[in-house]
FILUM-717213 format. One record per residue: x, y, z negated of N, C-alpha, C, CB in turn; residue number from 0. Coordinates in steps of 0.001 Angstrom, whole numbers, always signed. Glycine has a CB too. Layout:
REC, npx, npy, npz, capx, capy, capz, cpx, cpy, cpz, cbpx, cbpy, cbpz, i
REC, X, Y, Z, X, Y, Z, X, Y, Z, X, Y, Z, NUM
...
// end
This chain:
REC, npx, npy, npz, capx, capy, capz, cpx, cpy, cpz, cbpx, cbpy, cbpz, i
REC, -24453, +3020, +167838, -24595, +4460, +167783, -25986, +4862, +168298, -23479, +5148, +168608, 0
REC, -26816, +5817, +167585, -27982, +6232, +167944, -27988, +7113, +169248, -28510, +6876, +166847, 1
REC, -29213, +6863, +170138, -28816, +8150, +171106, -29109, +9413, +170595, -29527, +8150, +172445, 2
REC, -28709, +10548, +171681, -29068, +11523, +171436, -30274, +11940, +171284, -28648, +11992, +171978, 3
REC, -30973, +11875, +171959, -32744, +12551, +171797, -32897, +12158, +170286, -34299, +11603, +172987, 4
REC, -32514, +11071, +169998, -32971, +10410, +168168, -32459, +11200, +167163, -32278, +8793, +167658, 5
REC, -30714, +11560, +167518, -30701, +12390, +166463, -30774, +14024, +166292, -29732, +12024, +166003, 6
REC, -31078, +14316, +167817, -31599, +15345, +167870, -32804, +15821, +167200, -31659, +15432, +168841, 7
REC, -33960, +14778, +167450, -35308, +14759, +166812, -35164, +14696, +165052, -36155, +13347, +167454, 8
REC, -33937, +14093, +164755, -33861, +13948, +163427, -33536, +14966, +162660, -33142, +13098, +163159, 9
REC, -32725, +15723, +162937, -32123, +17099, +163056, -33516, +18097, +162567, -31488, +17416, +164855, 10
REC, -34419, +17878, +163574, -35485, +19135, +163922, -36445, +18695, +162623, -36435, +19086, +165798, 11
REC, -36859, +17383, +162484, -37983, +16785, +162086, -38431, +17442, +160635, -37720, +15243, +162057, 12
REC, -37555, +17689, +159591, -38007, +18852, +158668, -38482, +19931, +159082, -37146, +19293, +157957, 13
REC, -37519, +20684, +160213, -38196, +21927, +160302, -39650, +21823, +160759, -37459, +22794, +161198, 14
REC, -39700, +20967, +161901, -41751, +20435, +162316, -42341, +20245, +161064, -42162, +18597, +163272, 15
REC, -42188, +19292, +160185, -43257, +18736, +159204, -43181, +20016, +158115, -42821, +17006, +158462, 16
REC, -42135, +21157, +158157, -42444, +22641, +157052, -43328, +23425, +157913, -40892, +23784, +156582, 17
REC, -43040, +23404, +159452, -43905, +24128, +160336, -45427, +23581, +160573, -43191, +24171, +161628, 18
REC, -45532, +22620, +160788, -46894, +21900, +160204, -47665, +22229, +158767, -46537, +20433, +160065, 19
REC, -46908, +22039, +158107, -47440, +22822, +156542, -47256, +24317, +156297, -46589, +22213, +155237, 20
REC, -46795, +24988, +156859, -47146, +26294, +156789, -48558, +27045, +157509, -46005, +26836, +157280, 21
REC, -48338, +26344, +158531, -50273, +26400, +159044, -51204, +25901, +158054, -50750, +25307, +160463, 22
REC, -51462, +24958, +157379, -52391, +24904, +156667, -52093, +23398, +155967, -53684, +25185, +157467, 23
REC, -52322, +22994, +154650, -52128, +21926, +153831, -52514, +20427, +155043, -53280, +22177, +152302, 24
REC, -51590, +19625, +154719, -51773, +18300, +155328, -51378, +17255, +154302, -50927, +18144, +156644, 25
REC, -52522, +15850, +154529, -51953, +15017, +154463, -51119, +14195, +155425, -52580, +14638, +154038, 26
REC, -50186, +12802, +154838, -49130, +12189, +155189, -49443, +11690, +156701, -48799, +11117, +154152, 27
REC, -50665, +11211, +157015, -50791, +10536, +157961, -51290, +11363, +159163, -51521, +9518, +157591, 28
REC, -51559, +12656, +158784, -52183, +13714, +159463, -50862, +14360, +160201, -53053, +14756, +158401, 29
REC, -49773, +14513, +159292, -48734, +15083, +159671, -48019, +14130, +161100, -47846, +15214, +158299, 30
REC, -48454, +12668, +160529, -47367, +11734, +161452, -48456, +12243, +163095, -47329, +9302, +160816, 31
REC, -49635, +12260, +162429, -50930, +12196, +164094, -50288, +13536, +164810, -53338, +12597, +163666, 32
REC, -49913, +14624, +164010, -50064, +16002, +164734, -48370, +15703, +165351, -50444, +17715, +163479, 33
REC, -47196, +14991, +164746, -46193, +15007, +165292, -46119, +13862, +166587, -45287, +14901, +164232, 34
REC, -47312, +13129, +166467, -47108, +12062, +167804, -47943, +12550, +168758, -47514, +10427, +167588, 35
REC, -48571, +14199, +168662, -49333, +14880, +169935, -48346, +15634, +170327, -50704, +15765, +169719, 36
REC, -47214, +15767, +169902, -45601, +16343, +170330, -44585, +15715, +170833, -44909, +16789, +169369, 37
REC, -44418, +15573, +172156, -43614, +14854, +172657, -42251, +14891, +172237, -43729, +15021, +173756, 38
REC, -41353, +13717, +171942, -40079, +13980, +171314, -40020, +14111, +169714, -39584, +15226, +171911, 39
REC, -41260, +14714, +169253, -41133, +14624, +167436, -41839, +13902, +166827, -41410, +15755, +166643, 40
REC, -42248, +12700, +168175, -42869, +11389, +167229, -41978, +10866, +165714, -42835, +9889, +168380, 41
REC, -42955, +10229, +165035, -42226, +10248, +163969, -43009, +8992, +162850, -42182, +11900, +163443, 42
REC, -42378, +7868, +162950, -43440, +6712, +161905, -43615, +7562, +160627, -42570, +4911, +161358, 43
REC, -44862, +6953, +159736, -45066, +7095, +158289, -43566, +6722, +157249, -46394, +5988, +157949, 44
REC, -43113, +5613, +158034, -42163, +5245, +157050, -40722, +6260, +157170, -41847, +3595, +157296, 45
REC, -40941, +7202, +158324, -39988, +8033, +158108, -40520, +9695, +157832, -39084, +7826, +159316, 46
REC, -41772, +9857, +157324, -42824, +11096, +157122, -42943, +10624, +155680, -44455, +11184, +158163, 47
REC, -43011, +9510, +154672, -43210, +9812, +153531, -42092, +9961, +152464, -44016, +9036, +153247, 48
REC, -40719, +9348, +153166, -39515, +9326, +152640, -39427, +11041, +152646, -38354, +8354, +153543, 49
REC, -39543, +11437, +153666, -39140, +13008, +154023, -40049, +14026, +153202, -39384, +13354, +155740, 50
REC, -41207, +13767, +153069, -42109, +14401, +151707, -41862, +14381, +150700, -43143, +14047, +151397, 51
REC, -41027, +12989, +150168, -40658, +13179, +149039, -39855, +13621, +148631, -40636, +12608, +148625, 52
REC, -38320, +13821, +149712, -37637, +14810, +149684, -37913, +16064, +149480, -37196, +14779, +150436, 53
REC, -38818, +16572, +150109, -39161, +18141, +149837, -39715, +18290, +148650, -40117, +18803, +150802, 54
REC, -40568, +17295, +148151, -41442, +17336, +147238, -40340, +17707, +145951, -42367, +15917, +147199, 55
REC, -39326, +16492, +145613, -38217, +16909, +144688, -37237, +18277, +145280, -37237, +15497, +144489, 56
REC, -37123, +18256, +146009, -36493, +19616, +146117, -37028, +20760, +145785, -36181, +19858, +147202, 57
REC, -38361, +20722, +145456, -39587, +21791, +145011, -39657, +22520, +146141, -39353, +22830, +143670, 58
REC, -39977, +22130, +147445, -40082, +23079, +148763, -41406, +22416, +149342, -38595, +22995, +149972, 59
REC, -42280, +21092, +148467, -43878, +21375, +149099, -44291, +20991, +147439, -44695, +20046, +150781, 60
REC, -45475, +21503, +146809, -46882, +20824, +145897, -47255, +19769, +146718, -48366, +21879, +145652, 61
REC, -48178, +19162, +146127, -49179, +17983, +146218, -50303, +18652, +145451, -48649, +16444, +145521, 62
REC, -51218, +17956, +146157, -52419, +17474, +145345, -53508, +16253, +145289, -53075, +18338, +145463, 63
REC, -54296, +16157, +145172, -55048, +15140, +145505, -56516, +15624, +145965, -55047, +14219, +144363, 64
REC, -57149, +14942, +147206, -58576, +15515, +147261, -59313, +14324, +147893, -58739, +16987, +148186, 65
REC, -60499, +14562, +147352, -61182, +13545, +147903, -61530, +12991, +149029, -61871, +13602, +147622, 66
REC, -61698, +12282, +149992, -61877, +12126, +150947, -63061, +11484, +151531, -61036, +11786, +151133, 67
REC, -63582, +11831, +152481, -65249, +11853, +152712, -65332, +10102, +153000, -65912, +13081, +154389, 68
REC, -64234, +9573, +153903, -64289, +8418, +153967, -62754, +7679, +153642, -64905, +8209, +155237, 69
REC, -63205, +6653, +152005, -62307, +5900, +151810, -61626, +6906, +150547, -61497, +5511, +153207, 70
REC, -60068, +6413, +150296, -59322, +6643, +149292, -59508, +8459, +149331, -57730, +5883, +149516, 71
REC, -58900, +8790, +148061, -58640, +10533, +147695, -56801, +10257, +148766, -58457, +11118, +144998, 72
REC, -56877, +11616, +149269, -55687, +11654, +149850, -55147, +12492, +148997, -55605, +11996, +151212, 73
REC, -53594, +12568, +149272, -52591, +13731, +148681, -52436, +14543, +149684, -51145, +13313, +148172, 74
REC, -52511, +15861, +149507, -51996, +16917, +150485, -50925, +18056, +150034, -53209, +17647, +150966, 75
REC, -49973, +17800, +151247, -48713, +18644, +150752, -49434, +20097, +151571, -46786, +17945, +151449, 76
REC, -48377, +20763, +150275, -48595, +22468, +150628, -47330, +23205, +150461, -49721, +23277, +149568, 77
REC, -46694, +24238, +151300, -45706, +24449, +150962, -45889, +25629, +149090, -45045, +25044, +152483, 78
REC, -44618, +25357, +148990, -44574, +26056, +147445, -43951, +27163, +147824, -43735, +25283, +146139, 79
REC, -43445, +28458, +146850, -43033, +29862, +147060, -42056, +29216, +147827, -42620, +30943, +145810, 80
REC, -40876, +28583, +147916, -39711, +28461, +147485, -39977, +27882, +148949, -39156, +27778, +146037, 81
REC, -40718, +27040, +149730, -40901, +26285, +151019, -41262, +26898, +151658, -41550, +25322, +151181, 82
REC, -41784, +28230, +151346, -42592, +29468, +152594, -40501, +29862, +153182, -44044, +31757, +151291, 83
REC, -40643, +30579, +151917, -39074, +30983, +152003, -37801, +30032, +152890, -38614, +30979, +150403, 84
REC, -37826, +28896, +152483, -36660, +27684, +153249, -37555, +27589, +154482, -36341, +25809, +152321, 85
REC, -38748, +27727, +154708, -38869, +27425, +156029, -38393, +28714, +156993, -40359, +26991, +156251, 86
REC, -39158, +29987, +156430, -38745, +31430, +157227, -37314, +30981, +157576, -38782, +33073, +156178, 87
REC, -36063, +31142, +156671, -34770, +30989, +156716, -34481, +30116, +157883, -34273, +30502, +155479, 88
REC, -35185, +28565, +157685, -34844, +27689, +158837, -35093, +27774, +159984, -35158, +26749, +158761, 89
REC, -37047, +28171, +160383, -37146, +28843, +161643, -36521, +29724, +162304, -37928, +29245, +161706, 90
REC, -36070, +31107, +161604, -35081, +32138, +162064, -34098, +31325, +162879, -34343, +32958, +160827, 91
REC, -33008, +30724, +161719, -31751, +30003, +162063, -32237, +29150, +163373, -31153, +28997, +160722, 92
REC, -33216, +28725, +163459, -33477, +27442, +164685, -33883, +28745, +165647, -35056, +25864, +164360, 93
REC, -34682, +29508, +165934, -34826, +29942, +166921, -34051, +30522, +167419, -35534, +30362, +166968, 94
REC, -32578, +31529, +166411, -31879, +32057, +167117, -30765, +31125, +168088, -31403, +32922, +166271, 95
REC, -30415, +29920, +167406, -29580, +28979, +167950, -30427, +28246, +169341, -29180, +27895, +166686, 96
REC, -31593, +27983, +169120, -32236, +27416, +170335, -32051, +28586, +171662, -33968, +27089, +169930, 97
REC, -32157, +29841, +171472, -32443, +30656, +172298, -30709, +31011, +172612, -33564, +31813, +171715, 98
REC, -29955, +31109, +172059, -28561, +31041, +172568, -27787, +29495, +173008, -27747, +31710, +171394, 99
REC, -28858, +28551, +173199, -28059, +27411, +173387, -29276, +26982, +174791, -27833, +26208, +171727, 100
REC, -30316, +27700, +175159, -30907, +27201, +176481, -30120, +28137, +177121, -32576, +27238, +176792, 101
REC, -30542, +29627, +176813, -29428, +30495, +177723, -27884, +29654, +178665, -28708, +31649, +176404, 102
REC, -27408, +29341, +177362, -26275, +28444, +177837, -26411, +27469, +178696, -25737, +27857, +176927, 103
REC, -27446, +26858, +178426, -27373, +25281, +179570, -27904, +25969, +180680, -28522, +23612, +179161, 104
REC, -28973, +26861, +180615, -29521, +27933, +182434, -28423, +28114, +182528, -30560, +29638, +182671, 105
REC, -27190, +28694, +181746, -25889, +29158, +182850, -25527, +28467, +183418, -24746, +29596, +182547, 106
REC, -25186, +27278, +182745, -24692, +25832, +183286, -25211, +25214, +184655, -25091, +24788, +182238, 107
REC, -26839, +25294, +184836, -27493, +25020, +185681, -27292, +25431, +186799, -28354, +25168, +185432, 108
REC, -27004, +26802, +186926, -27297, +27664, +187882, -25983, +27644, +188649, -27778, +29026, +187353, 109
// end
């Protein structure tokens, strides 16, 4: 059985990598760097490109391709109409549940 923090993080890890791309287009490996300066939403490539491609077929990010100053052209995901939208929806839903579920554990605490 996985622990908790893991599938907690697993849980969240779409909503980070739509919240990452709503700030501004990323590539794959850019996404994994900005989620391992986040404690807890570390996250390998091999589980950041499976998850792109999910969105990608779900039509909730574009691609493109651009050149890159050093080495290969990268692909960069962008969210699409439809990924601005599923993310708003998801952030809402996550913040209202986060903010009624710390409340809860401060009660607990105290």
């Amino acid at each position: 059985m996985e622990d908790v923090p893991t599938q907690l993080r697993k849980g969240a890890l779409e909503l980070a990598v739509l919240a990452l791309l709503a700030q501004q287009p990323r590539y794959a490996v850019e996404i994994v760097d900005d989620l391992a300066q986040r404690p807890g939403l570390e996250a390998s490539a091999g589980t950041i490109y499976p998850l792109l491609t999910r969105l990608k077929n779900s039509g909730l990010v574009n691609t493109r391709w651009h050149e890159s100053p050093v080495g290969p052209p990268r692909k960069y995901y962008t969210l699409s109409t439809s990924g601005v939208h599923h993310f708003e929806v998801q952030r809402d839903a996550w913040l209202r549940l986060s903010t009624a579920l710390i409340t809860l554990l401060k009660e607990v605490q105290s």
